[in-house]
Structure formats: structure tokens, C-alpha cells
C-alpha positions as a Markdown table, in Angstrom:
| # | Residue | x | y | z |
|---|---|---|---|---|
| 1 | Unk | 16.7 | -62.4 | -41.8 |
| 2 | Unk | 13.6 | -63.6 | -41.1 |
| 3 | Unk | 10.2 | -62.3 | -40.4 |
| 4 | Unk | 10.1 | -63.3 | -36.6 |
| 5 | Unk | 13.5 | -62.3 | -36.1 |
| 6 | Unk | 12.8 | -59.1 | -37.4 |
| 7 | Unk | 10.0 | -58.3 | -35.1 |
| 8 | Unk | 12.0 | -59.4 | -32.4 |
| 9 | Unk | 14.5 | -56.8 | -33.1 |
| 10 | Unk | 12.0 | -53.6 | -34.0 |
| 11 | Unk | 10.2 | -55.4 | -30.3 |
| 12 | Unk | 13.6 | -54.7 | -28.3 |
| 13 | Unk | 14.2 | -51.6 | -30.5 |
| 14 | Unk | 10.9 | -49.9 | -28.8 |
| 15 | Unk | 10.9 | -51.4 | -25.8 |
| 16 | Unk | 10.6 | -48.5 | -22.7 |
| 17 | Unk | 13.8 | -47.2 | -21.0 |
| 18 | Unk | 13.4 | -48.3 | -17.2 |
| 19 | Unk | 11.7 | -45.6 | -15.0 |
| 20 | Unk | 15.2 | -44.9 | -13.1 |
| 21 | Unk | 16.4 | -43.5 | -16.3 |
| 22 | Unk | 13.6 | -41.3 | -16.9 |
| 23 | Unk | 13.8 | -39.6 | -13.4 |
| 24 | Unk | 16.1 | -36.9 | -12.1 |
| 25 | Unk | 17.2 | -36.6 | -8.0 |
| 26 | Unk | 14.9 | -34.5 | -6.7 |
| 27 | Unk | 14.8 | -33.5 | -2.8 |
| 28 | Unk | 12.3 | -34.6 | -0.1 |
| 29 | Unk | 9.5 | -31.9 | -0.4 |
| 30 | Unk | 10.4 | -31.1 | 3.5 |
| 31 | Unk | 14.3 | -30.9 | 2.8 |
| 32 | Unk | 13.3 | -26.6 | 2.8 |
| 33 | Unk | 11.5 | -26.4 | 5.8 |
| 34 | Unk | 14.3 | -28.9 | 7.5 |
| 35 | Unk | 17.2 | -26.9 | 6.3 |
| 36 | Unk | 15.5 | -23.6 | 7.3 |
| 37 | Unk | 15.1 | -25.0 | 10.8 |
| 38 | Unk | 18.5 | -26.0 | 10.7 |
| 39 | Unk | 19.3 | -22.4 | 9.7 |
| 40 | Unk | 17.6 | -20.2 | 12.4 |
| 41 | Unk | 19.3 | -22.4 | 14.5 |
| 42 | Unk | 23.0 | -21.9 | 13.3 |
| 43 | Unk | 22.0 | -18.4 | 13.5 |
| 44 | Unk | 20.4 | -18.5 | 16.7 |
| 45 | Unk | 23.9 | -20.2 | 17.7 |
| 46 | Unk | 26.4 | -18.1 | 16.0 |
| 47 | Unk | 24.4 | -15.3 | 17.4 |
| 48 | Unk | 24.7 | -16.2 | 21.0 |
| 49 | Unk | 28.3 | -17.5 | 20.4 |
| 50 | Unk | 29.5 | -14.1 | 19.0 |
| 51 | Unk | 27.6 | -12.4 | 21.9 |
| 52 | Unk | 25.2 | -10.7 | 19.0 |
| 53 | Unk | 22.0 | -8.6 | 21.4 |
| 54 | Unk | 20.0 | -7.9 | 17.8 |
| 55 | Unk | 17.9 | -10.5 | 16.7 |
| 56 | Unk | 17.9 | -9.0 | 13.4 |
| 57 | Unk | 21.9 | -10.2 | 13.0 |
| 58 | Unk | 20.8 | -13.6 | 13.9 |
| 59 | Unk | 17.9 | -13.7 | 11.1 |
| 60 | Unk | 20.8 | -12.4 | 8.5 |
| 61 | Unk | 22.7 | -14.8 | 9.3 |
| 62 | Unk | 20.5 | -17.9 | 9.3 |
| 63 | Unk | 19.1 | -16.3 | 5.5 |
| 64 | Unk | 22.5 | -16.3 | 4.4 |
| 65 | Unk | 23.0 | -20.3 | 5.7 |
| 66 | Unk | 20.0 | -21.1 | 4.7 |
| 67 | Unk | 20.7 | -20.0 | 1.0 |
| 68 | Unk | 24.1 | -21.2 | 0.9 |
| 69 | Unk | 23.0 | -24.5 | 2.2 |
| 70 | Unk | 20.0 | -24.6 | -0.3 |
| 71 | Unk | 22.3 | -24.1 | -3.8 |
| 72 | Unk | 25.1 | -27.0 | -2.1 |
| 73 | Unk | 22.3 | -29.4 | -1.4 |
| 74 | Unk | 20.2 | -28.7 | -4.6 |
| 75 | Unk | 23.5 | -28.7 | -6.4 |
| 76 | Unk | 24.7 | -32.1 | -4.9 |
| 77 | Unk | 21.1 | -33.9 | -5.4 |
| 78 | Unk | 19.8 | -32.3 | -8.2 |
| 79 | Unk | 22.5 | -30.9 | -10.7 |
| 80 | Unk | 23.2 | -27.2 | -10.8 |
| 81 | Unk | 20.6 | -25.7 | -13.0 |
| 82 | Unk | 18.0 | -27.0 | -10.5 |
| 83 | Unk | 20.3 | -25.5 | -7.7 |
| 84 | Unk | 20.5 | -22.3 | -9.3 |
| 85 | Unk | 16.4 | -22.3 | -9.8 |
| 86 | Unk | 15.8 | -23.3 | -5.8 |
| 87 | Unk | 18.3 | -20.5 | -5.1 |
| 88 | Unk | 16.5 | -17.8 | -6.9 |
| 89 | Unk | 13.5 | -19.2 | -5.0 |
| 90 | Unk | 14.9 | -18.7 | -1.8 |
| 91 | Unk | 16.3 | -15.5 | -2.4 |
| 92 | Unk | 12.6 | -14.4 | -3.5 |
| 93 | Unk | 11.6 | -15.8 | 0.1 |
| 94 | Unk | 13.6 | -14.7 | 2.4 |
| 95 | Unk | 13.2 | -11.3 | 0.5 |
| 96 | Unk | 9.6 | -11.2 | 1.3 |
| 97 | Unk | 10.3 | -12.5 | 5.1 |
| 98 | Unk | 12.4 | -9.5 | 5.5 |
| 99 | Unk | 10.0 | -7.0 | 4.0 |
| 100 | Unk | 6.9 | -9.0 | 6.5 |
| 101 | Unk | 9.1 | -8.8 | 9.2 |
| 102 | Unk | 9.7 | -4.7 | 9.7 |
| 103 | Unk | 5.4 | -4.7 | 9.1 |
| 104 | Unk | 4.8 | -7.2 | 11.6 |
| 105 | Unk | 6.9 | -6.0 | 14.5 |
| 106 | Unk | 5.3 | -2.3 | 13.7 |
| 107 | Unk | 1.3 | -4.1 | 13.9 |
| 108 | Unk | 2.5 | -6.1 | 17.1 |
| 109 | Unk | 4.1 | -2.6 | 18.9 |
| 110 | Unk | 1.8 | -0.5 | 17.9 |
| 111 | Unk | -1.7 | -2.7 | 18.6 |
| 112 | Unk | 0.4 | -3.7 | 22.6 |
| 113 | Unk | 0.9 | 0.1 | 23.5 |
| 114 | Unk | -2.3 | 1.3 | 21.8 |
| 115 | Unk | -4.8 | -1.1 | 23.4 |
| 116 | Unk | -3.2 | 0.0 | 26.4 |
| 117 | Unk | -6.5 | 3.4 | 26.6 |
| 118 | Unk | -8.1 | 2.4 | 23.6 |
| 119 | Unk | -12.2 | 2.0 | 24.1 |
| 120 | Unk | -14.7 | 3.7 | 23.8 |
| 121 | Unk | -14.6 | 6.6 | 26.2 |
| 122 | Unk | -11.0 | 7.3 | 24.4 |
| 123 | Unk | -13.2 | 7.1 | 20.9 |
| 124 | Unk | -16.1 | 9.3 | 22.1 |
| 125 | Unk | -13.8 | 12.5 | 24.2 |
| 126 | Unk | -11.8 | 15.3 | 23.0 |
| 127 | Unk | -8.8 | 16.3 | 25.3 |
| 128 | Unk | -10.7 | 19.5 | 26.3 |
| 129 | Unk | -10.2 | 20.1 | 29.9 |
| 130 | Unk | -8.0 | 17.6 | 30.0 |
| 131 | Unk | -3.6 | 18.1 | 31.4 |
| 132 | Unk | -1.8 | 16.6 | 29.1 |
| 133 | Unk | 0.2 | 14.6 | 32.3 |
| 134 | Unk | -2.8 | 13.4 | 33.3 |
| 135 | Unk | -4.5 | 10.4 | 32.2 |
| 136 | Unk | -8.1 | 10.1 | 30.4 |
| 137 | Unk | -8.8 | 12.2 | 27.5 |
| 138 | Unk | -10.2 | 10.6 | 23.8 |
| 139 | Unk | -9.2 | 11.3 | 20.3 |
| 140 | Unk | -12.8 | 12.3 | 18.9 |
| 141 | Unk | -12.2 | 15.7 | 17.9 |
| 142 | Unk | -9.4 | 14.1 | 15.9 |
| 143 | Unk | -11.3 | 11.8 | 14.4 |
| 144 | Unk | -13.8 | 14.3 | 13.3 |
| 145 | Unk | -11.2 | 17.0 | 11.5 |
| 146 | Unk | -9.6 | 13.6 | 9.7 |
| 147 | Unk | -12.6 | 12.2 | 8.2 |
| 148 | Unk | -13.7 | 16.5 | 7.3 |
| 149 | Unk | -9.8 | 17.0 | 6.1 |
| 150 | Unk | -9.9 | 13.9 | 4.2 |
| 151 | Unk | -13.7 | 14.1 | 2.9 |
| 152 | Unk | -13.3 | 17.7 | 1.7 |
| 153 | Unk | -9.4 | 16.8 | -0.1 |
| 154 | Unk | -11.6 | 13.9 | -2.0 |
| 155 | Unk | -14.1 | 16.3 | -3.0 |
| 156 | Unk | -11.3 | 18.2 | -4.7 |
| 157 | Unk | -9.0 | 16.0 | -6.0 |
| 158 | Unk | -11.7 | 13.2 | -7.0 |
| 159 | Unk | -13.5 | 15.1 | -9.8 |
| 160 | Unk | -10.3 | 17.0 | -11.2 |
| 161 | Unk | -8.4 | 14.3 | -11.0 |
| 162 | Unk | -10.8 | 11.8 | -13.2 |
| 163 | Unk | -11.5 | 14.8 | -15.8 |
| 164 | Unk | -7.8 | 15.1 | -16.0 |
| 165 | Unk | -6.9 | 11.8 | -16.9 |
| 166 | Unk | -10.2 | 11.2 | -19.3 |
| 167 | Unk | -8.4 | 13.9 | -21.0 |
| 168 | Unk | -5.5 | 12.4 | -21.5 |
| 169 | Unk | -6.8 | 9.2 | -22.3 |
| 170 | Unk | -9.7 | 10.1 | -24.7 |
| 171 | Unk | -8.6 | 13.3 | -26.1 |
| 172 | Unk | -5.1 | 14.3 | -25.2 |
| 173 | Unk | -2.9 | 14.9 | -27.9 |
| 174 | Unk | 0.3 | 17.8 | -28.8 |
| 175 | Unk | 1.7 | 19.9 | -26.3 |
| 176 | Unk | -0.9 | 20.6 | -24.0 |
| 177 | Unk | -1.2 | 16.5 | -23.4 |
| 178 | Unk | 2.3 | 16.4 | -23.0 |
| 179 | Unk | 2.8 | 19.3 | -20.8 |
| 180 | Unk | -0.3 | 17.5 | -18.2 |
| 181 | Unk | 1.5 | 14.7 | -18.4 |
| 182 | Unk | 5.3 | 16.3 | -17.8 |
| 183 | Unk | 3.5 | 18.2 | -14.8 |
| 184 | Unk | 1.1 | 15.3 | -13.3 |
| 185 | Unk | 5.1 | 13.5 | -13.2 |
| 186 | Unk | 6.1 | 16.2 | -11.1 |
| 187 | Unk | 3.7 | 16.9 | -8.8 |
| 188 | Unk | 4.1 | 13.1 | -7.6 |
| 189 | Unk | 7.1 | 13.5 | -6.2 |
| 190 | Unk | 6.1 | 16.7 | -4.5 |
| 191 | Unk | 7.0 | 16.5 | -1.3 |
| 192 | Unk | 3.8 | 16.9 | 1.3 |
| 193 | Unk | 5.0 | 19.9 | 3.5 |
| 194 | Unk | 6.5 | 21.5 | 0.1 |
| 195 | Unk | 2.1 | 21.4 | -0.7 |
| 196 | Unk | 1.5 | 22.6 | 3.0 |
| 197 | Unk | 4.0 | 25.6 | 2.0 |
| 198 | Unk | 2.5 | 26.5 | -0.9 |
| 199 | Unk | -0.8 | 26.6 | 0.4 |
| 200 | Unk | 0.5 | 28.2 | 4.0 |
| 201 | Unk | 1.9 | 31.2 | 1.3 |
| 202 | Unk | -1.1 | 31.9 | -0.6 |
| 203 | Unk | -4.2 | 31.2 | 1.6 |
| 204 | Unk | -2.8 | 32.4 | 4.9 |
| 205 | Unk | -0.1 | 34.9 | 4.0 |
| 206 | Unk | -1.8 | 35.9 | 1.2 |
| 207 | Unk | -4.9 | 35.9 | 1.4 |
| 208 | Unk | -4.8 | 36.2 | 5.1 |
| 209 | Unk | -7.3 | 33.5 | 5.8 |
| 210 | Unk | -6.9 | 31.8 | 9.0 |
| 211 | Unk | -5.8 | 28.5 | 10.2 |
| 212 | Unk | -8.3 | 25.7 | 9.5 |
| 213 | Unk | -9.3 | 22.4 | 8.3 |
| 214 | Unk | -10.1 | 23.9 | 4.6 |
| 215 | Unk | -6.5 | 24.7 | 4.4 |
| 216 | Unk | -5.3 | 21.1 | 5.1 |
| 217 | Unk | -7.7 | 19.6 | 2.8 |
| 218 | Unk | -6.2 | 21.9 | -0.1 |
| 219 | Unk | -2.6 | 20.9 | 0.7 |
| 220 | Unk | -3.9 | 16.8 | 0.9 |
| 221 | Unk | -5.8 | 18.0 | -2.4 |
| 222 | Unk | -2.6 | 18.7 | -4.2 |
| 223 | Unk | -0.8 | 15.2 | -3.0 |
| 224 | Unk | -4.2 | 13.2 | -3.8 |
| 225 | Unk | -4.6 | 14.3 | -7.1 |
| 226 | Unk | -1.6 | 13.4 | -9.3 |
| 227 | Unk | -2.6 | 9.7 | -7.9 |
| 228 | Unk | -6.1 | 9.5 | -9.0 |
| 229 | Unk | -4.7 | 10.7 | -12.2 |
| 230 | Unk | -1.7 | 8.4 | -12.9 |
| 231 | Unk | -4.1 | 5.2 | -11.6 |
| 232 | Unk | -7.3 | 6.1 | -13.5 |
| 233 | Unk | -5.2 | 6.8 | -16.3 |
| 234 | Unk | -3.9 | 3.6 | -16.3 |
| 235 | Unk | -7.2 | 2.1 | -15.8 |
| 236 | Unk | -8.6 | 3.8 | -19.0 |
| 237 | Unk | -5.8 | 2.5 | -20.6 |
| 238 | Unk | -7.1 | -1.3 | -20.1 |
| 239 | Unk | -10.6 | -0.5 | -21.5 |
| 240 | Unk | -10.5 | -2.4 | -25.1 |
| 241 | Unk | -10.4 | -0.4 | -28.0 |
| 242 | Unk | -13.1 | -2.5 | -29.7 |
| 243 | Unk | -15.6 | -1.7 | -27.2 |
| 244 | Unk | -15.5 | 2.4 | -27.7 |
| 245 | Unk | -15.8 | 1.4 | -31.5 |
| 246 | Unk | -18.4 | -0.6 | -31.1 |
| 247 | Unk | -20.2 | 2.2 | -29.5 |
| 248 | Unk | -19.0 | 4.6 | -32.2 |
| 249 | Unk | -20.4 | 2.1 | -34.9 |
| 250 | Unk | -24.2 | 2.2 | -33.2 |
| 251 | Unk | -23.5 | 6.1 | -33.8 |
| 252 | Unk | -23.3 | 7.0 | -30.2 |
| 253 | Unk | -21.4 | 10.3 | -29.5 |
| 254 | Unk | -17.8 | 10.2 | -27.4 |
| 255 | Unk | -18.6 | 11.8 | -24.7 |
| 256 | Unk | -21.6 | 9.7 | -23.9 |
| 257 | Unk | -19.7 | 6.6 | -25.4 |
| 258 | Unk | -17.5 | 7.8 | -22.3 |
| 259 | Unk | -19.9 | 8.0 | -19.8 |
| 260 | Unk | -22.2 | 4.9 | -20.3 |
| 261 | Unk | -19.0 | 2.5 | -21.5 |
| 262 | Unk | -15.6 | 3.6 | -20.9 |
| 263 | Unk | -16.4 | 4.5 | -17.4 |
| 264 | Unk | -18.3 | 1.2 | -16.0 |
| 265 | Unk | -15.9 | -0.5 | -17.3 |
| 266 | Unk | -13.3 | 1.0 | -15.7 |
| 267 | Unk | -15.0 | 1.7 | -12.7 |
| 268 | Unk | -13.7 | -1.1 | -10.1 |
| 269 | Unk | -10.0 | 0.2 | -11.1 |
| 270 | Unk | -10.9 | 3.8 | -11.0 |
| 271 | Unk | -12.6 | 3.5 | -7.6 |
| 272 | Unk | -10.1 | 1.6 | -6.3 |
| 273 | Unk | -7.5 | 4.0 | -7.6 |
| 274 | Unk | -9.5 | 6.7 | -5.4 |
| 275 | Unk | -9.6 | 4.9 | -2.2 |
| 276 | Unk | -5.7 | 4.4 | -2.0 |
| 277 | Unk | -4.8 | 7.8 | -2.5 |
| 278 | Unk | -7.7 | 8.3 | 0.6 |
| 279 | Unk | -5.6 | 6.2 | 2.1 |
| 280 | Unk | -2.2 | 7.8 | 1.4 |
| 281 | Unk | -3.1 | 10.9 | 2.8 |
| 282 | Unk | -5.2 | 9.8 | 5.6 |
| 283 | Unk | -1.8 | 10.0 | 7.2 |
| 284 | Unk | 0.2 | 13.1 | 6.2 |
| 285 | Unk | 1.2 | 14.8 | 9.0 |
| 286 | Unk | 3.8 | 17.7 | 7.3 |
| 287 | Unk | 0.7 | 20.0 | 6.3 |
| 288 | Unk | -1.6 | 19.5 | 8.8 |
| 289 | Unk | 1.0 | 20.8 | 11.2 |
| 290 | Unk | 1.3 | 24.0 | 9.3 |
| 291 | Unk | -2.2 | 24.6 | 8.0 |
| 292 | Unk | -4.5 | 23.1 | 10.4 |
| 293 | Unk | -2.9 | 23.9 | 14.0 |
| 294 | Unk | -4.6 | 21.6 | 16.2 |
| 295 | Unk | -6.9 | 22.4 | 19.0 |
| 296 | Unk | -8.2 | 19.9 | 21.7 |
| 297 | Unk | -11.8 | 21.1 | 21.5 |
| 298 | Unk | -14.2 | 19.7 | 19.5 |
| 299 | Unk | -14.8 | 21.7 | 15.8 |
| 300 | Unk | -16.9 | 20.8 | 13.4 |
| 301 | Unk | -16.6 | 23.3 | 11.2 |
| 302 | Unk | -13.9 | 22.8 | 8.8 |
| 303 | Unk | -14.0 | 26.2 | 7.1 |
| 304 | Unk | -13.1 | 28.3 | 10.4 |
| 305 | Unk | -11.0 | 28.0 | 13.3 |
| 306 | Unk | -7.4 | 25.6 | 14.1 |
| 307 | Unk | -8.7 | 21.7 | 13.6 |
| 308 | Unk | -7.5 | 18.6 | 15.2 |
| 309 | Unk | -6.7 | 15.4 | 13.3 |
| 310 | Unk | -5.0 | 12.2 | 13.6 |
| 311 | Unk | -1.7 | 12.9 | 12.4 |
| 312 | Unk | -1.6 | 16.4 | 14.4 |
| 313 | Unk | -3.2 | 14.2 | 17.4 |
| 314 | Unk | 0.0 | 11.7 | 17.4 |
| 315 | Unk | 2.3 | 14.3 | 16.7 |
| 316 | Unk | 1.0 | 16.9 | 19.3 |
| 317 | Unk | 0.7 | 13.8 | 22.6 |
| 318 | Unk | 4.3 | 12.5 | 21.6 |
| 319 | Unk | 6.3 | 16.0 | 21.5 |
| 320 | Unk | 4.2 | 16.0 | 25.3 |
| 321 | Unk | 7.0 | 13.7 | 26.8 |
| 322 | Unk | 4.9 | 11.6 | 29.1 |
| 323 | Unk | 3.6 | 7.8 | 29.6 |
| 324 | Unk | 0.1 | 9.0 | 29.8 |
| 325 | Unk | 0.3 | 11.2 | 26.6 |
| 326 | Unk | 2.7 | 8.5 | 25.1 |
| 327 | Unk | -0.1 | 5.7 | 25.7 |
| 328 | Unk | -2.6 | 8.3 | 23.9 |
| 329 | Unk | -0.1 | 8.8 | 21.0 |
| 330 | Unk | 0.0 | 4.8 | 20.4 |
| 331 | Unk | -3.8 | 4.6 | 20.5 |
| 332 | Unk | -4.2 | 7.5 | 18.2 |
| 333 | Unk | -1.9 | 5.3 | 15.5 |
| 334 | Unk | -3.5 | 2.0 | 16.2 |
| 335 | Unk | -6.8 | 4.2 | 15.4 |
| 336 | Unk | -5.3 | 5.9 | 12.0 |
| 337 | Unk | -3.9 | 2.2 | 11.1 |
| 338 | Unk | -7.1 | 0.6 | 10.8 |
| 339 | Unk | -8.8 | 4.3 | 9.4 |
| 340 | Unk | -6.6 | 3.1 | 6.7 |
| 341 | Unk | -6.5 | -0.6 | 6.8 |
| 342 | Unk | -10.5 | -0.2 | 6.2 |
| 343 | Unk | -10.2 | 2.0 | 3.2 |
| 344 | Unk | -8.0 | -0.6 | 1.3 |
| 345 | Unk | -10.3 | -3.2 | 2.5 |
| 346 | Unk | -13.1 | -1.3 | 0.8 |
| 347 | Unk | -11.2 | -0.6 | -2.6 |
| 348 | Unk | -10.4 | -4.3 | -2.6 |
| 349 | Unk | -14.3 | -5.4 | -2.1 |
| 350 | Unk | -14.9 | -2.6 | -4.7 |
| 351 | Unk | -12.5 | -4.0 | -7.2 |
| 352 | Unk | -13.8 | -7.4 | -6.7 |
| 353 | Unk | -17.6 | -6.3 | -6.9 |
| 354 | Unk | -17.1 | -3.9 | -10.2 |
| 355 | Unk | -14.2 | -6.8 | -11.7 |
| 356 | Unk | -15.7 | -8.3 | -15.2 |
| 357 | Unk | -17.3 | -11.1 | -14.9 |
| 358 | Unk | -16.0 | -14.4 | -16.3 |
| 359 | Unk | -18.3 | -16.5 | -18.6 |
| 360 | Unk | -21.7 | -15.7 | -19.6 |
């Protein structure tokens, strides 16, 4: 054979294969959003056909046609391991629509009834002298025993809490670590008015100290405090090793190696940690109900007397059993919604602020 014809050959031999065989079906980047359309509207149709009042039976059934029509058409176009990956996408989803949903209809009912008396006479007045048939009235005196409640059960729970899991981190080891650990477990999945028992037993019964805010705070206390443990622990955890021997090496003690590097370090996490479990019992209602008592006059003094707050307040307007006590129950929640909705909003701009930076 000779030389040309055998570059000719090794030529045809490495010559590209034509794009169409290097290319697999895919579908139209809008064939999702079109068959979800079509979707909601077989459901929309099957629900009115079938005489179906909920809307939530029409969404189930346009999910389940919308996934059944996703792995036949991804299937069909694209072979069935692609199907089987869009259908695993689609399940994740419509998963998530149906978790947003439940959270979006509760935001929608609850800002429409609350901005019903919400401003800021309702913000600035306690319901002293005030019929609970009658309209007016404010959720101030509330809004003070919360933030005194909630202030005082971080004052608590904040410090022991941190010590706590620096202990377990740093120098836990044996039994005694093991037994913190088996009984931090425990306590978080206390129940909150099994806390608001144990504290109604031994502070009031006891002890025979009165109602008051105090009492709440120790019962929030007990709930807050196997949280900041279990996430500061975990942000200790993420600290690198290297850095604590680094410190070690330079002949710096523990506990100050603690202080000035584990700590900073951790400190976005820890903080953040804090301000969730603010914001988990910002909301118990089970204890306050037991230990605080409510009052509708204003009391700033948390150590003595019965103490509103926010969960009491909602509690206390609904078991009323009228509109104008109903409309103050729905601004009281819209109220405790964003209390809480602000304090993950501040852990989040803490997180980001203390977060390492990246690069030099």
C-alpha cells in the first residue's frame, strides 16, 4: 500500500463523528414549566369535575400528573435514566411546594386578620381598663413581660449553656462527659409544660414563691439550654485542630488558647446558635400559662407579681370568644411572628458578619 493511500485511510480513520451522534434528546428548557401548567389545570379540572371543595385535593392531584407526566415524557425523549433523574427532581419540588405552601397560607391569614387593629396605639396600650367585648386595647404590657421573660431565660441559659458544651468539647472525657451528654439528649425532647411543671412544683409549691415572670424565664431556661448546647457544641466541633496546636506550640495555656482562639472562631456559629433558641422560645405558651398568670396591667418588674406576654396575650384574647378579642389575638401573633422573624434575621447578619473570610 502506498504512502498516500495510507494517509488517506488513518485521514478517514480520525475523521469526527457527525454532531447528531454525539448528542442525546433532550427536552425544551420550558417543557417543565408547560407540563406543570398543564398539570394544575387537569387538577383544577378533575377537581371541579369530581365536585372536590378543598383546593388542597386539586394541588395533589395536579403533583401527582405532573410527576407521572414528567418520567413518560423524559422517558420517551430522553431514555430512562434521564427520566428517572427529572423524576427525582420533581419529587424534590413539589416536596418543597408543599412544605411553602402550609407557611404561606399561615403569613397571608395571619398578616389579613392581624393588620385588621395593628398600629401604634395597639403597640403602645395595655388592656387595663379595657372589656374584653369591647374594642381598643394594645398588647404593650405583653410585649414588655416577653422581651423580660425572654431576656432573663438568655441570661440563664446563655452562660451555662456555652460552659457546658466548652466542656465537652475541650475537656470532656469518661463518664461524667458521657453522662452530660446522655442528659443534654434528654432534656431536648422535654416537653415545655413538663419544664413549666417542674418549676410550678419547686418554686411555687415549694418554695411558695408567687406567680411571676422569673418563674417563666426559669421554665424557658430549661428548654433554651440543651439548644445552645447541642449547636455550640457542634460549632466547637468545626474549629480546626491545627489552630488550638498552633496556639499550644507558641506556649499559650488552654484555657486562654480557648478564650482568644477557639471562641472567635466559633463565634458567628455560637451566636447564631443563641439567637434561634431566643427564637424557639419566644413562643412557648405551655409554661407561661402555669407560671406567669397573665395580668392586663402593665408590670415591669419581673421578679414579683402575675406577668403578661405574648403567648399568654394570644392565648388569653382567643379563649375570650369574640371578634374584637379575636382581631387582638391575630395582631398579638402577627406581632410575636416578626419578634421572631427579626431574631433569625439578626443570627443570619451575625453569621454572615463573624463567617471567615475568604482570601487574604
Amino acid at each position: 500500500m502506498s504512502d498516500v493511500t495510507m494517509d488517506k485511510t488513518v485521514v478517514a480513520d480520525s475523521a469526527p463523528l457527525p454532531p447528531h451522534t454525539l448528542r442525546q434528546p433532550r427536552l425544551p428548557r420550558w417543557a417543565p414549566a408547560a407540563l406543570a401548567a398543564a398539570a394544575a389545570a387537569v387538577g383544577t379540572g378533575v377537581g371541579l369535575g369530581a365536585g372536590l371543595s378543598s383546593h388542597v385535593q386539586w394541588g395533589l392531584i395536579a403533583a401527582v400528573v405532573f410527576l407521572a407526566g414528567m418520567f413518560a415524557l423524559a422517558a420517551r425523549v430522553e431514555g430512562l435514566r434521564q427520566a428517572k433523574d427529572r423524576f427525582a427532581t420533581s419529587m424534590v419540588w413539589v416536596c418543597f411546594l408543599l412544605a411553602v405552601v402550609p407557611l404561606v397560607s399561615l403569613l397571608w391569614e395571619t398578616i389579613s386578620r392581624g393588620a385588621k387593629v395593628l398600629d401604634g396605639n395597639f403597640l403602645s396600650h395595655s388592656m387595663a381598663g379595657v372589656l374584653t367585648i369591647q374594642p381598643g386595647g394594645g398588647v404593650y404590657h405583653a410585649i414588655i413581660g416577653t422581651l423580660e421573660q425572654v431576656g432573663i431565660a438568655t441570661a440563664i441559659a446563655a452562660p451555662i449553656g456555652l460552659l457546658t458544651a466548652i466542656y465537652l468539647v475541650e475537656y470532656g472525657r469518661g463518664r461524667l462527659a458521657t453522662a452530660v451528654t446522655f442528659f443534654v439528649d434528654v432534656m431536648t425532647g422535654i416537653p415545655s409544660i413538663v419544664a413549666g411543671l417542674f418549676v410550678l412544683s419547686f418554686w411555687i409549691l415549694m418554695l411558695d414563691n408567687g406567680y411571676s415572670g422569673f418563674a417563666g424565664s426559669m421554665a424557658l431556661a430549661i428548654l433554651m439550654m440543651p439548644v445552645v448546647v447541642r449547636s455550640t457544641e457542634e460549632m466547637l466541633k468545626l474549629v480546626p485542630n491545627e489552630l488550638r496546636e498552633a496556639s499550644y506550640a507558641l506556649g499559650v495555656p488552654k484555657w486562654r488558647t480557648i478564650l482568644k482562639v477557639v471562641l472567635p472562631t466559633a463565634i458567628g456559629g455560637i451566636a447564631t446558635g443563641v439567637m434561634l433558641a431566643v427564637a424557639r422560645i419566644a413562643g412557648e405558651s405551655a409554661p407561661i400559662v402555669l407560671l406567669v398568670f397573665g395580668s392586663q396591667l402593665i408590670n415591669n418588674n419581673p421578679f414579683e407579681g402575675a406577668q403578661s406576654s405574648l403567648p399568654y396575650y394570644i392565648y388569653e384574647q382567643w379563649a375570650a370568644g369574640n371578634e374584637a378579642s379575636y382581631d387582638r389575638a391575630w395582631a398579638a401573633a402577627l406581632v410575636l411572628i416578626a419578634f421572631v422573624m427579626i431574631l433569625n434575621l439578626v443570627a443570619r447578619g451575625i453569621a454572615r458578619w463573624k463567617a471567615p473570610k475568604a482570601g487574604r
